[in-house]
C-alpha positions in Angstrom: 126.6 104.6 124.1 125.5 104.9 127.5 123.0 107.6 127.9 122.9 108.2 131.6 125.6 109.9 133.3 127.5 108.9 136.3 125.9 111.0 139.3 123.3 112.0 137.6 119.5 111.4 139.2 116.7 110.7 137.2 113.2 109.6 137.3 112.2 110.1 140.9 109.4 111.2 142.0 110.2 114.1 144.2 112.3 115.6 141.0 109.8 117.5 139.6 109.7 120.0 143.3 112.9 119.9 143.4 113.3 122.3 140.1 110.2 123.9 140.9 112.1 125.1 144.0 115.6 125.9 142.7 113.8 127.7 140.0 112.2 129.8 142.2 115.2 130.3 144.5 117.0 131.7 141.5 114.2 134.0 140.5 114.6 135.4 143.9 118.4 135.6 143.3 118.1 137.3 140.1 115.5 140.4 141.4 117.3 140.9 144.6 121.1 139.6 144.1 123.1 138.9 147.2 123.7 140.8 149.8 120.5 140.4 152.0 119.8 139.0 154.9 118.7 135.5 155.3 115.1 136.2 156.3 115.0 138.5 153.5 115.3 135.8 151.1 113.3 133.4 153.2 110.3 136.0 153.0 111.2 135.9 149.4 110.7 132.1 148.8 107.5 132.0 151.3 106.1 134.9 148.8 107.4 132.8 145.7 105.8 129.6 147.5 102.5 131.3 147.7 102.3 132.9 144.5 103.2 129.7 142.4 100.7 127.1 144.7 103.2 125.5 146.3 101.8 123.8 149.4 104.7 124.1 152.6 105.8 124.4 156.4 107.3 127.2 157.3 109.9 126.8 160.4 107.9 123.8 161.5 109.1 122.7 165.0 110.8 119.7 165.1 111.2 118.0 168.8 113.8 115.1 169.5 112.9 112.9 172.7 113.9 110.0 174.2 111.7 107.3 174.6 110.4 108.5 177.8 108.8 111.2 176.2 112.0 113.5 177.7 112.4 116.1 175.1 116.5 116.9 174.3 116.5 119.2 171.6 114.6 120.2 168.6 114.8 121.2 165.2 113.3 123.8 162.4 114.5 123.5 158.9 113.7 126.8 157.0 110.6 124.9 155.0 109.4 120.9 154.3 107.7 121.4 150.8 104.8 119.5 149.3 105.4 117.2 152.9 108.1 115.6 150.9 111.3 118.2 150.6 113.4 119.7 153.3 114.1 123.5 152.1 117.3 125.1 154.2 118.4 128.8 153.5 121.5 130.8 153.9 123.1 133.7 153.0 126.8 133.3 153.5 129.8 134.9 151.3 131.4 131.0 151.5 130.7 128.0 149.8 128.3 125.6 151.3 130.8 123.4 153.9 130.1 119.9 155.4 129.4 121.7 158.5 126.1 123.1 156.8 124.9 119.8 155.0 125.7 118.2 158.6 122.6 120.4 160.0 120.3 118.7 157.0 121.5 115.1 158.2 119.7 115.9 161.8 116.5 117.1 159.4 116.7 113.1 158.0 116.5 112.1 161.1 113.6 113.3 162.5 111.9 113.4 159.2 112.5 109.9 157.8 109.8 110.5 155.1 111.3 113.3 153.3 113.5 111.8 150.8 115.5 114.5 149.4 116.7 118.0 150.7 117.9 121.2 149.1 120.6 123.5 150.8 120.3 126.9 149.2 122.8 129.8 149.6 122.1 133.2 148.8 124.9 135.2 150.0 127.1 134.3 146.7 127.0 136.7 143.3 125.8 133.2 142.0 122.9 131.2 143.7 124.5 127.9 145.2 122.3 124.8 145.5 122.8 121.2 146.6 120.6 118.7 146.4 120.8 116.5 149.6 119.9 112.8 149.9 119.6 111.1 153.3 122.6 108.9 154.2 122.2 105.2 155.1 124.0 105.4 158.4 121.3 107.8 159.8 118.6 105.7 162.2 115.0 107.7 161.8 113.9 108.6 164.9 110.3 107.4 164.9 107.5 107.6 167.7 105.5 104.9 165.6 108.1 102.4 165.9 108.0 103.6 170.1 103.9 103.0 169.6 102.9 106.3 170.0 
């Protein structure tokens, strides 16, 4: 009998942060429930982060440029944790929708080293997580591949 399951993900590296995070998440969901404000539970998890030695960005400014150094927009995912993981929050009543994971797939593009993101929702009587993995159609936008 086949012991893996279809869909399911197992032995990577960036695993391990990946509970560590989610557990933490629904800590935080579990001592203050929904309800709140979004930067009430991103205060939360920064608190949590602290507390439990986990090494992160918080809001770190992303910028997108062309290659003649023109800057057209920019980014800031809620957290990048351990340098690896892209961390975004909400607090919505609805379900996570494509339109949300579509903000994370800009994330994979400017960060082409991160291999996984998680999309956290606060607002539901149940914390919602999703694990996110970069898709193959996305091209990295990299300054080293510019030589700069």
């Amino acid at each position: 009998m086949d012991t893996k399951a279809k869909g399911i993900i197992q032995g990577e590296p960036w695993l391990p942060i990946t509970y560590k995070i989610i557990g933490l998440a629904m800590a935080i969901h579990n001592e203050l429930g929904s309800g709140h404000r979004e930067a009430v539970y991103h205060d939360a998890l920064e608190a949590k982060f602290k507390l439990n030695g986990v090494v992160f960005q918080d809001e770190p400014h992303l910028l997108v440029a062309l290659p003649e150094d023109i800057i057209v927009g920019s980014y800031s995912p809620d957290f990048i944790v351990e340098e690896s993981i892209i961390v975004e929050l909400k607090a919505r009543p609805h379900l996570i929708t494509d339109d949300d994971l579509a903000q994370i797939i800009g994330y994979f593009a400017i960060l082409p080293q991160c291999p996984a993101a998680l999309f956290i929702n606060f607002g539901r009587s149940r914390l919602e997580y999703r694990r996110v993995l970069p898709p193959r159609n996305v091209r990295p936008f990299q300054r080293e591949k510019r030589g700069r």
